[in-house]
C-alpha positions in Angstrom: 40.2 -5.9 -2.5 37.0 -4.2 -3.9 36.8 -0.3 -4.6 34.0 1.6 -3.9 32.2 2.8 -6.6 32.8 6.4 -8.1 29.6 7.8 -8.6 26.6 7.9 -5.9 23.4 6.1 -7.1 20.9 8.7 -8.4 18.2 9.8 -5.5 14.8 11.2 -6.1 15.5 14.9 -5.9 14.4 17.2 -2.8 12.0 19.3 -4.5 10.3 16.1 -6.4 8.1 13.9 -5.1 7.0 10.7 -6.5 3.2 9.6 -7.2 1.6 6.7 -7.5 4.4 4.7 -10.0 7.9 4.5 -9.0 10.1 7.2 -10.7 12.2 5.4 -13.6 9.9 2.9 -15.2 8.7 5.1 -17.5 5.8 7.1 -16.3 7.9 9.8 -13.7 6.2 8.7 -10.8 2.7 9.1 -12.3 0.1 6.9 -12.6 -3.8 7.2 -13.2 -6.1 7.7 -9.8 -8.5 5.3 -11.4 -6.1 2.5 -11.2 -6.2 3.0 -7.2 -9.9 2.7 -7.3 -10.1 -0.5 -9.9 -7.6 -2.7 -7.9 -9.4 -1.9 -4.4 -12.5 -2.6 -5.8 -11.6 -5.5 -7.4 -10.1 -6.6 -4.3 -13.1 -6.2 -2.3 -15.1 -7.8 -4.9 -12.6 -11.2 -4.5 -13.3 -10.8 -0.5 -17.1 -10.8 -1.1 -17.2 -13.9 -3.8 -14.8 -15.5 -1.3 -17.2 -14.9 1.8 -20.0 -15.8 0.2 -18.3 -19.2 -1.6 -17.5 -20.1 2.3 -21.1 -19.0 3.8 -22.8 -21.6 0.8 -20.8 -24.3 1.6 -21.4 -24.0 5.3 -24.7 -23.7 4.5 -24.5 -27.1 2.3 -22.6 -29.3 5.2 -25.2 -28.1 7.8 -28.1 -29.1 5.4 -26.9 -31.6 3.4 -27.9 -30.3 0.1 
């Protein structure tokens, strides 16, 4: 038969509130705007390149060029 443990896990406290980063890893829940911006933008930037890949080769089967 297992025991419980002792001690409660540690908890974000009431009055903090974590930003971008977890809490823990290092940075106490902070973490740099900017890298909100850079990873949508590269993310729409992989949409568009994928769109346009698909549009080409489309393009290419109808044609045959």
């Amino acid at each position: 038969m297992t025991t419980p443990p002792v001690t409660t896990p540690p908890t974000t406290p009431p009055q903090t509130a974590p930003g971008y980063g977890p809490p823990g890893t290092g940075g106490a829940g902070s973490s740099n705007p900017a890298n909100l911006a850079i990873g949508s933008g590269l993310l729409l930037l992989a949409g568009a390149i994928t769109i346009t890949d698909v549009a080409q080769r489309r393009r290419r089967a109808t044609t045959g060029k």
